[in-house]
N, C-alpha and C positions, 0 to 999 in steps of 0.2 A: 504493500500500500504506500502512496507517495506521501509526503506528507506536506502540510502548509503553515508555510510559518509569517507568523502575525508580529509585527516592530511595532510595539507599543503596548502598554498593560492598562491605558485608561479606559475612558465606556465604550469608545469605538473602538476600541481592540478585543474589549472585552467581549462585546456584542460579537464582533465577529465569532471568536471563538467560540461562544454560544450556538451561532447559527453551524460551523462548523460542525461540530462535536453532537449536535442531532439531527446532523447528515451523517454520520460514522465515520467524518473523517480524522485522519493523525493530525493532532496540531502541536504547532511546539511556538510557543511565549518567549519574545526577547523583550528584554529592558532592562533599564540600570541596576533598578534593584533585585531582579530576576522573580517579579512578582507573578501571576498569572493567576487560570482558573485551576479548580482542581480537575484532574483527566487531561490536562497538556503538559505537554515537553516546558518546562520553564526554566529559561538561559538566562543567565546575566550577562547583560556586552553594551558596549557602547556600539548604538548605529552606525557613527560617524568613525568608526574605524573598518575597512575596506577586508584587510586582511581574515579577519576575525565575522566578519559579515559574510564573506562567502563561506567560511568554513562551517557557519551553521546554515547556511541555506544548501550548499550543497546537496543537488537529487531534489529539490522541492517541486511540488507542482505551481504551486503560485508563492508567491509573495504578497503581503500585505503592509503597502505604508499606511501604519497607524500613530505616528510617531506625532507630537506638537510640542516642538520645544517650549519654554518660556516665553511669551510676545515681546518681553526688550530681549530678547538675545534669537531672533528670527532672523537676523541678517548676519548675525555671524553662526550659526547655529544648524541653519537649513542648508547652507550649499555644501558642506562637508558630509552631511547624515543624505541627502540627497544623493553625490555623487555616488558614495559607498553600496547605496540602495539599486543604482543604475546598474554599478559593475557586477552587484551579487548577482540581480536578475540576465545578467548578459551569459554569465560564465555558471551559471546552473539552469539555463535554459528556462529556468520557472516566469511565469504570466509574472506582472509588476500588476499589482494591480492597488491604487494611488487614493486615497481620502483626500481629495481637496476640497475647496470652499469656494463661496464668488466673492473674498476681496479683490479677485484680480481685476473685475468689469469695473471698479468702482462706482463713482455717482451711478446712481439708472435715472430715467424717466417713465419705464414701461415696464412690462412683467420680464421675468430674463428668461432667455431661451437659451442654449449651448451656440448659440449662434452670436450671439451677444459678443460685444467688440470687446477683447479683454484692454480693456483703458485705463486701467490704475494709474495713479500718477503718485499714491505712496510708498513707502520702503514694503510691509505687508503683501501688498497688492501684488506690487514689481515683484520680488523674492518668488512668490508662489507663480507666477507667470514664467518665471525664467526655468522654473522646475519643469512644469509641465512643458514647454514648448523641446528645452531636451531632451526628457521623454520620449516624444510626437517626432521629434528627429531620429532619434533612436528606434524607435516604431517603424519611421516609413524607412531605415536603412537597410533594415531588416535585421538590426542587432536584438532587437528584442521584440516580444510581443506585451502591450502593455496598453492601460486605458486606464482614465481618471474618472469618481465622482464626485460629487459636488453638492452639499447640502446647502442649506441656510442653519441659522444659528439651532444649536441642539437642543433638545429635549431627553432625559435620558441618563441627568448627570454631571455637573461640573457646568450647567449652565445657569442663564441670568434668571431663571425663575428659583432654583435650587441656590444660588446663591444670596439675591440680593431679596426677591420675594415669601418663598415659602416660610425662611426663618422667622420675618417680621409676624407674616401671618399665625406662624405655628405659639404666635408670640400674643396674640392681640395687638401688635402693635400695627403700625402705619408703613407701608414699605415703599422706600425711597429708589429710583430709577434714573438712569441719566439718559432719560428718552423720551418723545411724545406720546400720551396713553393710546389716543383714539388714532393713529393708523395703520392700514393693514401690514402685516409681516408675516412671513412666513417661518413655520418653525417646522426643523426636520425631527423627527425620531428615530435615536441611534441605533434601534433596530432594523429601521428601514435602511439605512446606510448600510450594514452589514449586509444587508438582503441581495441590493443591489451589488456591494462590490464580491461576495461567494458567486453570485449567477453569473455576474459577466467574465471569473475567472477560468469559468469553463464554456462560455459561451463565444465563440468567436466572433460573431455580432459585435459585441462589445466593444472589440481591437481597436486602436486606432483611434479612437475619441474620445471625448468627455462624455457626462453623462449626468444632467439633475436627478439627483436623489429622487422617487415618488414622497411627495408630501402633502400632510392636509390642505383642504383651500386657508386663505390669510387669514390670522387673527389679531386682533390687536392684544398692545400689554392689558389694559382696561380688563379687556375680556377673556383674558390668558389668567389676570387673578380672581375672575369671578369665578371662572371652573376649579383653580387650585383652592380657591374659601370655599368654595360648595364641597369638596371631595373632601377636607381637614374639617368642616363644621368652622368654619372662622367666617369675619366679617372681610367684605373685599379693600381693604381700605390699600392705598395705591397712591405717591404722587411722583411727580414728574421734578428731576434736579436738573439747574436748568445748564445749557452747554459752558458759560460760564465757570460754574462752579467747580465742574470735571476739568475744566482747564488750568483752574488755579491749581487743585489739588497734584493735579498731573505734574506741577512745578518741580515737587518734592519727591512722589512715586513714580517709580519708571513703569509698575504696568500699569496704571492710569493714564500716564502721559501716553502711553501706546493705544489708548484707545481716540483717542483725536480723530486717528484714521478712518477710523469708521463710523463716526458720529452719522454722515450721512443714513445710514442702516436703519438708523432709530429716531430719526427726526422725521423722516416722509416715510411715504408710502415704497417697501421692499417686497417684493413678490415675487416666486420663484414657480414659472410654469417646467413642471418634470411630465409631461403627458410622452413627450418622445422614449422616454422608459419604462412608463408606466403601458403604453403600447405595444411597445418592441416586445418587452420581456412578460409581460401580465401580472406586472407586480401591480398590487396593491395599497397606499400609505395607509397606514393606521389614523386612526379615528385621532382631534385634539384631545377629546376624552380620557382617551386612551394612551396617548406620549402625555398626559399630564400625569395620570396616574402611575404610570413609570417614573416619571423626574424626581414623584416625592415619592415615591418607596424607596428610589435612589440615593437622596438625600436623607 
């Protein structure tokens, strides 16, 4: 049996491995502190060493980048753990198969499609554009076979309802945001990430391009804490901190100040159309109900 090895031990690695392992397949866990699930191979290594990377991919069927460094050390952090991720998948033949995001399109004005012009004009944005486009070069050389997907902010764990909302909620208190309540967003579920990157690692379909996550239709923050107050039994209380504030603070925190970048995301309307995967492959996204109720059993 081949096996598939997963770079990164947080929810979207985890997730994967989840979706993995009841499909019966072998999966083997790398990251730093050699954490994983129980029923996988779990390595301790650093991504961003090359040598040490192929020695555990070695014979894989796919690879999975699950990896997120820190967001202030993404531009010294990603092209090293990148590079190393390219060569594993070159010199073990295994599918690369990539977790990305859409900082790359920056600003939008419309729903994003995989068509969408990657226009970043941040450090985030740029970084994650320069990843995938080597990839996609690497793809059409014929060095690898490899395809990215693409969620909007997560649900699932380590996200802004699980951080900054459900505590206040779980709290009575009042939970403070550095964003607009009432517009649309789209939020992915880390399950459906894994869904998408397992199927397309064995689907050739897949090759060659990106690929939006399947995700619910948008929902606002407003309405993102009324279903997490209905599901804890809390009241929805919710306000908005305003871009200012995030700026000042970011003076002194470097991952505050990293979020500058994306303020656009949570100030208007960000909408993430995945019907071209949701077609191609017949996935399905889970209900918001549903990636809500994961985020806070997560948390």
């Amino acid at each position: 049996m081949s096996i598939h090895v997963i770079v990164g031990a947080g929810p979207v690695g985890s997730a994967v491995a989840r979706e993995l392992l009841a499909r019966g397949e072998k999966v083997r866990m790398v990251s730093r502190s050699g954490s994983g699930l129980d029923g996988t191979d779990r390595v301790a290594a650093d991504a961003g060493e090359p040598g040490r990377l192929a020695e555990i991919t070695a014979g894989a069927a796919a690879i999975y980048n699950c990896v997120n460094p820190p967001y202030h050390r993404w531009a010294t952090d990603w092209p090293r753990v990148a590079d190393a991720l390219l060569a594993a998948a070159e010199s073990s033949a295994a599918v690369l198969a990539t977790t990305g995001n859409l900082y790359g399109y920056g600003p939008v004005d419309a729903p994003m499609t995989e068509d969408t012009p990657l226009a970043a004009t941040g450090t985030k944005g740029r970084v994650r554009n320069k990843m995938w486009l080597d990839v996609l070069a690497a793809h059409q050389a014929g060095r690898v076979r490899a395809f990215e997907v693409r969620g909007s902010d997560y649900l699932g764990g380590n996200s802004l309802l699980s951080m900054l909302i459900s505590p206040a909620l779980r709290k009575g208190r009042t939970a403070f945001v550095p964003a607009a309540l009432d517009v649309a967003h789209t939020w992915t579920n880390v399950d459906d990430v894994a869904k998408l990157l397992v199927t397309g690692a064995t689907d050739e379909r897949a090759w060659g391009r990106a690929w939006h996550v399947p995700s619910a239709p948008a929902c606002s923050i407003r309405e993102l804490t009324v279903i997490a107050a209905r599901q804890l039994g809390a009241r929805p209380k919710v306000r908005s901190v305003p871009g200012a504030v995030l700026w000042a603070v970011g003076v002194a925190n470097p991952t505050v100040r990293e979020l500058r970048e994306t303020q656009h995301q949570f100030r208007k309307a960000f909408v993430l159309d995945s019907s071209a995967a949701e077609q191609t492959f017949g996935l399905v996204p889970a209900s918001i109900e549903e990636s809500v109720r994961l985020d806070l059993a997560a948390g």
